[in-house]
C-alpha positions in Angstrom: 1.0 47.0 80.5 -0.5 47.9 84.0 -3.8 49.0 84.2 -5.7 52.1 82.9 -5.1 55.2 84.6 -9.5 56.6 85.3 -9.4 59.5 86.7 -13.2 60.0 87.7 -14.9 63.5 86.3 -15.7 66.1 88.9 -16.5 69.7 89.1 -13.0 70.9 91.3 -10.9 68.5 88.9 -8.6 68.8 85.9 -11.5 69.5 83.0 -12.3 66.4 80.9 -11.1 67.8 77.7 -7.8 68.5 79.1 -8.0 65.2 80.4 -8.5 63.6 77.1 -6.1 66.2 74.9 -3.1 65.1 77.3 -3.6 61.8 76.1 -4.0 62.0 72.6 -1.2 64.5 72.5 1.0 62.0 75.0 -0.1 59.3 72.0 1.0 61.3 68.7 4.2 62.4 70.3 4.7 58.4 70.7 4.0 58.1 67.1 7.0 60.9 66.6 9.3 58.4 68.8 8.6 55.4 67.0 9.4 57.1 63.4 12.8 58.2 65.1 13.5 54.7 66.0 13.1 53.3 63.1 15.6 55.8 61.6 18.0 53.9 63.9 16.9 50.2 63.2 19.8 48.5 63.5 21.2 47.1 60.4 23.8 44.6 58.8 26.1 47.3 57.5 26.7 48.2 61.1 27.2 44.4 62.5 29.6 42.0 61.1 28.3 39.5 63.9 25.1 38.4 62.9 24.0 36.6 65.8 24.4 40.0 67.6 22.3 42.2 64.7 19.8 39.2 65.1 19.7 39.9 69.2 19.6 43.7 68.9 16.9 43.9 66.2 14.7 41.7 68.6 15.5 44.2 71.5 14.6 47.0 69.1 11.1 45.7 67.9 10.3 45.0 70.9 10.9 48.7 72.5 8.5 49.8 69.2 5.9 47.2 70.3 6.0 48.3 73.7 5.6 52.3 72.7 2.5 51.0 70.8 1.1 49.1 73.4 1.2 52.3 75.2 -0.6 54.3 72.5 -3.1 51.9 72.9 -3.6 52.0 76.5 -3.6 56.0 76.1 -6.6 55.6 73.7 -8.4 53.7 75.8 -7.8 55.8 79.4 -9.0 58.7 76.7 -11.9 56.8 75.8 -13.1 55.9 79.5 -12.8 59.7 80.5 -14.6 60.0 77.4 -17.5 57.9 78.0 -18.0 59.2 81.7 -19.4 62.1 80.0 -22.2 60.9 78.9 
């Protein structure tokens, strides 16, 4: 994941709680995505060719793993913007 986005706090930018709320909103609306995508897991029922449910399933996890590696880069931008206010 590339690095954190840090916007830096000032009195003519976007306020910091809208800052942070876009974030956390971006973050749960990942968490939406993810339950979707499991619905569509890909199964045996739907692939007589193992070798190619194996392959897809790996493909699929890892699209999962990367939309919570994101959450968790959200978090943490939301937590810098955060802590410049103190």
């Amino acid at each position: 994941m590339s690095a954190l986005i840090r916007p830096t706090i000032n009195i003519n930018g976007t306020a910091p709680e809208d800052l942070i709320r876009l974030r956390l909103e971006a973050n749960r609306s990942i968490n939406l995505v993810v339950e979707w995508l499991k619905e569509v897991t890909p199964n045996g029922r739907d692939y007589p060719d193992q070798d190619r449910l194996a392959a897809d399933r790996r493909t699929h996890y890892a699209r999962i793993a990367a939309l919570r590696d994101l959450q968790g880069v959200l978090l943490e931008e939301a937590i810098a913007i955060r802590d410049q206010q103190s």
